[in-house]
C-alpha positions in Angstrom: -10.4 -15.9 40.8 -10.7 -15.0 44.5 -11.3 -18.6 45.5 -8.1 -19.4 43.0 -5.9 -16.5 45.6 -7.4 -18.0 48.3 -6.1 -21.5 48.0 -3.1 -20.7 47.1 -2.5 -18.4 49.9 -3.6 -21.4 52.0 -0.9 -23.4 50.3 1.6 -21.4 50.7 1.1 -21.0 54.7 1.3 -24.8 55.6 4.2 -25.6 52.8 7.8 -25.3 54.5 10.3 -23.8 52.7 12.1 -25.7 50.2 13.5 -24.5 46.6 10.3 -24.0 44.9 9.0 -21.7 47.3 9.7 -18.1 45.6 7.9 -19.8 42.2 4.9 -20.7 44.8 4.9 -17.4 46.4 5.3 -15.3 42.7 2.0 -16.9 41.7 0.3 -16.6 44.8 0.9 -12.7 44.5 -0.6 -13.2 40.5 -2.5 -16.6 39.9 -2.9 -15.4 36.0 1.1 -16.1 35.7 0.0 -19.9 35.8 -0.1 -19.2 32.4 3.6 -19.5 31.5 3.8 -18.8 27.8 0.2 -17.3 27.6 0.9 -14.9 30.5 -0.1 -11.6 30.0 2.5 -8.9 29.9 3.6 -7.4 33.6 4.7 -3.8 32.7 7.7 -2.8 35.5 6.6 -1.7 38.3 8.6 1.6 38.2 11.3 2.7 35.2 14.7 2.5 36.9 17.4 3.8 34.7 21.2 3.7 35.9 22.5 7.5 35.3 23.9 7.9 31.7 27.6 8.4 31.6 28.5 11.8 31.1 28.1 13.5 27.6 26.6 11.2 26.1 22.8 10.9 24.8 20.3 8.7 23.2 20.2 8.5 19.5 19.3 4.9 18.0 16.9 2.0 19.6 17.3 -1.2 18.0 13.9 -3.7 19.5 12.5 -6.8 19.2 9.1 -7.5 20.5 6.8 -10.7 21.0 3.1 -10.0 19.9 0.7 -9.3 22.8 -2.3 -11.6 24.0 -3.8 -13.2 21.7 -6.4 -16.3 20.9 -5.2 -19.6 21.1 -3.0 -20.3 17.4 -4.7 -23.8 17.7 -8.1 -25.0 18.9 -7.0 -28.9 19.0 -7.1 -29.3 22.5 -9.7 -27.6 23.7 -12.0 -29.6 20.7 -10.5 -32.9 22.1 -11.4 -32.4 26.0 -14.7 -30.2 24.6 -15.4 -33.5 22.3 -15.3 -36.0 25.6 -17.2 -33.7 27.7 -19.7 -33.5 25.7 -19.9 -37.1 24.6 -19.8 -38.3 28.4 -22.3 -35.2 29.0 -24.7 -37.4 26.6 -24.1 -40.4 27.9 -25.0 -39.0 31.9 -22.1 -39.4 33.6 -20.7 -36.0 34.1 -21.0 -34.8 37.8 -22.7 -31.1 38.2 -19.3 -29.5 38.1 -18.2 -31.6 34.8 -21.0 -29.9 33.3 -20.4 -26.1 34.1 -17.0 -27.0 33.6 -18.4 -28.7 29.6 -20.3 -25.3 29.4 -17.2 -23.5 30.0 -15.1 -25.3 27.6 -17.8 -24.7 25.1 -17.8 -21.2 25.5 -14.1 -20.7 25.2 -14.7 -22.2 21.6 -17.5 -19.8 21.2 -14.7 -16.7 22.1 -12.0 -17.7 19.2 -15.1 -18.2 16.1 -13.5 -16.5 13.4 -10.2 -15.1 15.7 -7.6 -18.1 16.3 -4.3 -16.4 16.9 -5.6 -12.8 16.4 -4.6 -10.3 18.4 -7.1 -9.1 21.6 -8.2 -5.8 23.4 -5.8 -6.6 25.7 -2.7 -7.4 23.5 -3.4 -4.6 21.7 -3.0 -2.1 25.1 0.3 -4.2 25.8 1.5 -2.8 22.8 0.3 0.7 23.1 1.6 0.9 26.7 5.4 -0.4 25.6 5.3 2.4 23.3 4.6 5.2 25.2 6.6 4.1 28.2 9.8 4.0 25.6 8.5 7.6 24.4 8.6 8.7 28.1 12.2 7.6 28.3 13.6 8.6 25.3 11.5 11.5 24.5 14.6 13.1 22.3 15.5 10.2 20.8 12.3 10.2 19.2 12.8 13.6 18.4 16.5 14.5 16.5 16.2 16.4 13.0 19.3 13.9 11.6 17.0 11.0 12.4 13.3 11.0 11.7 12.5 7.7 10.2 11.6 4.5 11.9 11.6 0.8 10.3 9.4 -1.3 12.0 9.3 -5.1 10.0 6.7 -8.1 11.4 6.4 -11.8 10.8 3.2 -12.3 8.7 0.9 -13.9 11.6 -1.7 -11.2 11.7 -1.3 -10.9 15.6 2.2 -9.5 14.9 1.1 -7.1 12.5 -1.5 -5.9 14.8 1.5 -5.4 17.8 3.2 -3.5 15.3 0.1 -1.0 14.5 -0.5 -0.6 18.1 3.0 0.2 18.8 3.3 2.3 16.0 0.0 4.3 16.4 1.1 5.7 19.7 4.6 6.5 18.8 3.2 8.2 16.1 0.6 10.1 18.3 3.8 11.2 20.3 6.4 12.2 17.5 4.3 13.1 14.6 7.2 14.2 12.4 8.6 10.7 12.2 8.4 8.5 8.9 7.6 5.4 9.3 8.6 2.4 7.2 6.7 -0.5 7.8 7.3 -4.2 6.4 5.4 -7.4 6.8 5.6 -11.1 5.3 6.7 -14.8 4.8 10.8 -13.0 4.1 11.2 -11.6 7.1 10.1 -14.6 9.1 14.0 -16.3 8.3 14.9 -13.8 10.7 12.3 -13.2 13.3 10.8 -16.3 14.0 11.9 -19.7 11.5 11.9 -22.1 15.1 8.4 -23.5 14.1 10.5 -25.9 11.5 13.1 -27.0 14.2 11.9 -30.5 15.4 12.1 -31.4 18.9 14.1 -34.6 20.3 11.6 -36.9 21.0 13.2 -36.7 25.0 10.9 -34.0 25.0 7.3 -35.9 25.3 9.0 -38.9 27.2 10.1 -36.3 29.9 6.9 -34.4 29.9 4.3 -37.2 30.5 6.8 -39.2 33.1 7.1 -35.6 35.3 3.2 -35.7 34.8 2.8 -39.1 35.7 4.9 -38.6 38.9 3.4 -35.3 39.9 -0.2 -35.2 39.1 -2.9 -37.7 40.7 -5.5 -37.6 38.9 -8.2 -39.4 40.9 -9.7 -36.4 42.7 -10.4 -34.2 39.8 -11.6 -37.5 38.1 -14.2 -37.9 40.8 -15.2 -34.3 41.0 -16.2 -34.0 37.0 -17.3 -37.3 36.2 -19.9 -39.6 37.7 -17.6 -43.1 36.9 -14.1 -41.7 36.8 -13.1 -45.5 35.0 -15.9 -45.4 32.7 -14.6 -41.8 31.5 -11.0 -42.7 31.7 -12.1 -45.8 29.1 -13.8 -43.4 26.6 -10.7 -41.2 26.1 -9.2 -44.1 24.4 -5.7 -43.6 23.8 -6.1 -39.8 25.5 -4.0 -40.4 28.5 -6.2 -39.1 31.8 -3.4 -37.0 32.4 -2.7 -35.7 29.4 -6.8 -34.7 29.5 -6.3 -33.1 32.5 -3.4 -31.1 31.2 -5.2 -29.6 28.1 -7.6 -28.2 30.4 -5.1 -26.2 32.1 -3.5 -25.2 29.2 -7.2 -24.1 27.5 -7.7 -22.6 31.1 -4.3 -20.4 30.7 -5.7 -18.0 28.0 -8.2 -16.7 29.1 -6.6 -13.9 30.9 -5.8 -13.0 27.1 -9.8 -12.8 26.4 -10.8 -11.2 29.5 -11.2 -7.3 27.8 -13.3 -8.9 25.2 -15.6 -11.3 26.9 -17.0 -12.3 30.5 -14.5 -15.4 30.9 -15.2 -17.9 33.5 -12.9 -19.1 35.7 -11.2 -22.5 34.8 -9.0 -22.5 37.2 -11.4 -22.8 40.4 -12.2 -26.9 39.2 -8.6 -27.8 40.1 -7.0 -27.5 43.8 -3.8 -25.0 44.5 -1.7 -28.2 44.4 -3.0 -29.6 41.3 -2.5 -26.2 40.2 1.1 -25.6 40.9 1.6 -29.5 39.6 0.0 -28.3 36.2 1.9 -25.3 36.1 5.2 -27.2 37.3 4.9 -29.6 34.0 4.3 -26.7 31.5 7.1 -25.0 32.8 9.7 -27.8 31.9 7.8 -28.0 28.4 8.3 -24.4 27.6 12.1 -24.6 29.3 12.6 -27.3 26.5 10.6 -25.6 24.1 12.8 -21.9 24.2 15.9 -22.2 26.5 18.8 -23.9 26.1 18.5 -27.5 27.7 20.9 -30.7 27.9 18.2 -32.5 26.0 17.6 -29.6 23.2 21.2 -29.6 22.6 20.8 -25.3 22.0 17.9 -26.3 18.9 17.0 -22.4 18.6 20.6 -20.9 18.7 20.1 -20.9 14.4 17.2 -18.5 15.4 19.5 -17.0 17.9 22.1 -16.1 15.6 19.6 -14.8 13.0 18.1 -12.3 14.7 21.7 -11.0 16.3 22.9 -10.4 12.7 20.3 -8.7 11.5 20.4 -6.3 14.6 24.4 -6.1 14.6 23.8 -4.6 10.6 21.2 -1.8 11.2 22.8 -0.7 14.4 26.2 -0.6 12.0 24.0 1.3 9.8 22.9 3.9 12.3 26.2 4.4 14.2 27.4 4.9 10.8 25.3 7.6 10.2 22.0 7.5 8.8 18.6 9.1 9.4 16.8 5.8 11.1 16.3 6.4 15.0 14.6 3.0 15.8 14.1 -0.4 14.2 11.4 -2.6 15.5 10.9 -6.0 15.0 7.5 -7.6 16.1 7.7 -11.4 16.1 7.3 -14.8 18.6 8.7 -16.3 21.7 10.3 -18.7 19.5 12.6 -15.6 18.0 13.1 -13.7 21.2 13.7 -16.6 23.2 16.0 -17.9 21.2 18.3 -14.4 21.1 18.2 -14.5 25.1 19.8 -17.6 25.0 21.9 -17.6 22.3 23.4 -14.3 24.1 23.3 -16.2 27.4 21.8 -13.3 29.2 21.2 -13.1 32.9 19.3 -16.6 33.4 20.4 -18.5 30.3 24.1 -18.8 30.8 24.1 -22.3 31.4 22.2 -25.0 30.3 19.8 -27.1 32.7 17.9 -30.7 32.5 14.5 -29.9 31.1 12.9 -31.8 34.0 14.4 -29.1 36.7 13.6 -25.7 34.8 11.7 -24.5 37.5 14.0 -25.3 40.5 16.6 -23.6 38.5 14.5 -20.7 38.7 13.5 -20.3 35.2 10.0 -19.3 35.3 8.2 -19.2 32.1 5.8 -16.8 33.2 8.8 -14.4 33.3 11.2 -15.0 31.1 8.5 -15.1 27.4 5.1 -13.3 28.8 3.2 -12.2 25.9 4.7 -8.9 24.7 8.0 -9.6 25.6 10.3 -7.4 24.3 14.2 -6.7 24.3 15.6 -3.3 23.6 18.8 -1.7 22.8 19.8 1.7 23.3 22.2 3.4 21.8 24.3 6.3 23.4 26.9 8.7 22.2 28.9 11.6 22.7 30.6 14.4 20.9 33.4 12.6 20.2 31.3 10.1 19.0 31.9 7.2 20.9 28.8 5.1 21.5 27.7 3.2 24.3 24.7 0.5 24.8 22.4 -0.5 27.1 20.2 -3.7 27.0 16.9 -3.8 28.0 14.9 -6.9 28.9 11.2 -6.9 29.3 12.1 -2.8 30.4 14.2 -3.5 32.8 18.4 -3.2 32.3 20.2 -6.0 32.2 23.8 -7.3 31.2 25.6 -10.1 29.3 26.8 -12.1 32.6 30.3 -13.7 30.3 31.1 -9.7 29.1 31.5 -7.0 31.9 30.1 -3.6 31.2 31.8 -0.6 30.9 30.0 1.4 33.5 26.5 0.3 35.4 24.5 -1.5 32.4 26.7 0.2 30.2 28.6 -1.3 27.2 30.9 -0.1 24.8 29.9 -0.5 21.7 32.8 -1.7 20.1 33.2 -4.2 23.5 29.9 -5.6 22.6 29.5 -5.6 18.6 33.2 -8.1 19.1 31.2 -10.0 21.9 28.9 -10.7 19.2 31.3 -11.4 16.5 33.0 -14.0 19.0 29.4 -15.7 19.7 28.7 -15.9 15.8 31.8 -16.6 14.6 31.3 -15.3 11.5 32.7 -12.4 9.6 30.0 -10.2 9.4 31.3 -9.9 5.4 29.7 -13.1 5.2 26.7 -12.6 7.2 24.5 -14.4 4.8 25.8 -17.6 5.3 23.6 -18.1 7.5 
């Protein structure tokens, strides 16, 4: 990993500036944010909350979290690049770095035996660490005699459910006189997460390999791993060499997930910083297409969007109405948090971009759906019991750029539950039609 810093410092010192410079220069500072989607969460550096309006307190949190690190969901790609390794490690024409580079690949299958998509150490203490830093900002939300119950609800992939225990464990540690309410299974996943069944346009994969092509030459890595780079390229059959290349990079990207639970090695030292930044470029404008709303995606998650908004627009009806829940979590994927960012068309996501130039636009994959993401609502009122909110993304306050606050981060509640009404279009009488 020092040799991975290195190089990219290097990079970074002879490149002139241009538009992709602050991406550069962001993973320079952290190398393990090459990987986008499988990032690892950054907690804040520092809590920085705008003063609360006078009179009024903390009294309801309404969340929505991704699940922490976690094993790959899918082992396909690394058994197709592990498959040709070994093969052309058979047949003698893997260089000596092709071969640690096989071993490596080969132990990365070893780590997920019996785990694909669990939860790790380290997703586990994303969790944990959310929790209590909500606890230290809120500690008397957490603490009202009216309201001593929390509903926390997960998607059934185990790796949610885990989030949802680690979250819950140390919130629980910290306010032991709440009542927890805890749900998990195939019904809740309409809500939280349903994007898996939402087909791509097939723009998607024509985009991705012709940025690839363009961007990424593959003959030097080619020459370093195999002995005949043509005799290799032949054996992967239809396996574009590109596409090869990629899927090391992408089974490179989560480690950082493993590293609490195993001695990982270091995929990323067999490629060069520009080959690097290349491979990170590509996935970038995958994921952009994958979660935000793109000209060629034509807004495919806004469904998911809209599902999740509803469901938090009637508990936080519930609560300002008066009941005895304080918080409700929701622990589900990028594909449902994502998808409420955008459908909101929160600071970043306002307008929609060409998939090809997510990253010049600044939208940064690595930052926008890290694993753990989270968004948070807090609710705010006063004696006269008018209620205020404040929006929370990834910890840090944030607004809706199209709606102006009330005051700092501020909203009015009844400003932003019409703001919603306006993006659904819907009367929430009918809410189940969708």
């Amino acid at each position: 990993m020092k040799r991975t810093l290195f190089l990219l410092a290097c990079l970074l010192a002879v490149i002139p500036l241009f538009a992709q410079d602050d991406a550069r220069a962001l993973l320079r500072e952290n190398p393990e944010r090459l990987a986008n989607i499988h990032h690892s969460y950054e907690p804040p550096a520092a809590i920085v909350d705008t003063p609360v309006p006078e009179g009024y307190e903390p009294f309801y949190i309404s969340h929505y979290g991704r699940h922490g690190s976690r094993y790959l969901t899918s082992m396909r790609s690394v058994t197709r690049v592990s498959s040709i390794m070994d093969t052309l490690g058979m047949l003698g024409y893997l260089t000596e770095e092709g071969k640690v580079l096989r071993d490596e690949l080969d132990s990365l299958a070893r780590f997920h035996e019996g785990q694909s998509g669990n939860l790790t150490t380290r997703g586990g203490l994303e969790h944990q660490g959310i929790s209590q830093r909500m606890y230290d900002r809120f500690p008397d939300l957490f603490h009202q005699k009216e309201r001593n119950r929390v509903v926390a609800v997960s998607s059934s992939s185990q790796r949610c459910i885990q989030s949802l225990a680690n979250f819950s464990l140390v919130l629980s540690g910290n306010a032991p006189q709440l009542h927890f309410t805890v749900y998990a299974g195939e019904r809740f996943m309409r809500y939280l997460a349903p994007g898996s069944n939402i087909p791509l346009n097939e723009s998607h994969f024509t985009i991705f390999d012709s940025v690839l092509e363009e961007r990424l030459d593959p003959s030097r890595i080619m020459n370093a791993w195999f002995t005949d780079p043509w005799f290799a390229a032949q054996n992967m059959g239809s396996y574009k060499v590109r596409n090869f290349i990629y899927d090391v990079f992408y089974a490179a990207n989560i480690l950082q997930c493993l590293n609490m639970d195993y001695d990982v090695p270091d995929i990323y030292r067999h490629f060069t910083e520009d080959e690097l930044y290349t491979l990170w470029y590509v996935d970038d404008i995958a994921n952009y297409n994958y979660f935000a709303n793109t000209v060629e995606n034509l807004n495919r998650y806004d469904i998911t969007g809209q599902r999740v908004l509803v469901d938090i627009v009637e508990k936080a009806d519930e609560a300002v109405a008066g009941n005895d829940i304080a918080a409700n979590f929701r622990f589900g994927h990028d594909s449902g948090l994502m998808s409420l960012w955008t459908f909101l068309r929160m600071e970043g996501c306002e307008t929609p971009g060409h998939m090809a130039e997510g990253p010049d636009l600044g939208w940064y994959c690595f930052r926008e759906m890290p694993m753990g993401s989270n968004l948070q609502m807090v609710f705010y009122k006063n004696k006269a019991g008018d209620v205020i909110v404040k929006i929370l993304r990834n910890e840090a306050e944030t607004v809706i750029p199209s709606l102006k606050p009330w005051k700092g981060p501020y909203y009015k509640w009844k400003d932003l539950r019409a703001h919603f009404g306006k993006l659904l279009a819907i009367d929430y009488t009918h809410r189940q039609s969708l």
